[in-house]
N, C-alpha and C positions, 0 to 999 in steps of 0.2 A: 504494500500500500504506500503511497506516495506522498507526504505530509503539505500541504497546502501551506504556500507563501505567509506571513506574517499580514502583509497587507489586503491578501483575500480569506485569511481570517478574519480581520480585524473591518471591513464592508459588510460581511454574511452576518457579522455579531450588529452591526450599526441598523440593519435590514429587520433582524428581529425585535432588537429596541425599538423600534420602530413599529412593529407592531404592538406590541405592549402599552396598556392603559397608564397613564400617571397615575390613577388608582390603586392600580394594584401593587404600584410599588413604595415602600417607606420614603419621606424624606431624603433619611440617611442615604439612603441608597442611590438616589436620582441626583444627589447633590456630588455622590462619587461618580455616577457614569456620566455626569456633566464636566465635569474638571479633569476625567482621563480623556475622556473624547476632544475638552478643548486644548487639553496640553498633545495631544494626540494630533490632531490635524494643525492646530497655529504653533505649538511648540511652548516654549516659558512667554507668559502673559507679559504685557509693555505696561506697568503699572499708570504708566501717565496718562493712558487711553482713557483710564476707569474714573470719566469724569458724573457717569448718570447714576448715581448712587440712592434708589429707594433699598427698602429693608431685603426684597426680596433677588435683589443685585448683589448687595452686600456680602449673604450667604454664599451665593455663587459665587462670585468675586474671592472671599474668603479660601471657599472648598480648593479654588485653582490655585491658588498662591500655594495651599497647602502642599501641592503634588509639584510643584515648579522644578523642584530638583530631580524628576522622572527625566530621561529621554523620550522622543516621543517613542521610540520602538517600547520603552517600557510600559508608558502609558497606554498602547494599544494593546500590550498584555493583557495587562491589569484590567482593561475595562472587556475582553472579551472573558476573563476569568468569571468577571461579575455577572456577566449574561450568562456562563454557562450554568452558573451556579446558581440562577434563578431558572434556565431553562428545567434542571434537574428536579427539580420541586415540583 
């Protein structure tokens, strides 16, 4: 068997999120596949961007900072890890 690229992992995991309700999934959770996916596709966040600041930016904002020091190869890991492990539920 033939192990699929990182990065066509890491679409097939973005395709299922994607079908998944904000509902069903925790905060916690949506706040992690937000900040691996953005450290994932833009890389480490340009702090000076982060001028539009309500409460629910903030968190997000936060969550990415948190992971900044991922590469994005790691961050696409990481965030397919979390799909899978919500697919297996």
């Amino acid at each position: 068997m033939i192990e699929k690229d990182l990065d066509t992992r890491f679409i097939e995991a973005v395709a299922v999120a994607a079908e998944m309700l904000q509902s069903e999934l925790p905060q916690d959770v949506q706040l992690r596949l937000y900040a691996f996916y953005k450290q994932a596709t833009f890389g480490t966040m340009d702090y000076h961007q982060a001028s539009n600041y309500d409460l629910r930016n903030a968190f997000k904002t936060n969550a990415w900072m948190q992971i900044s020091h991922l590469s994005i190869d790691e961050a696409k890991e990481c965030y397919i890890e979390i799909i899978n492990s919500i697919n297996k539920k």
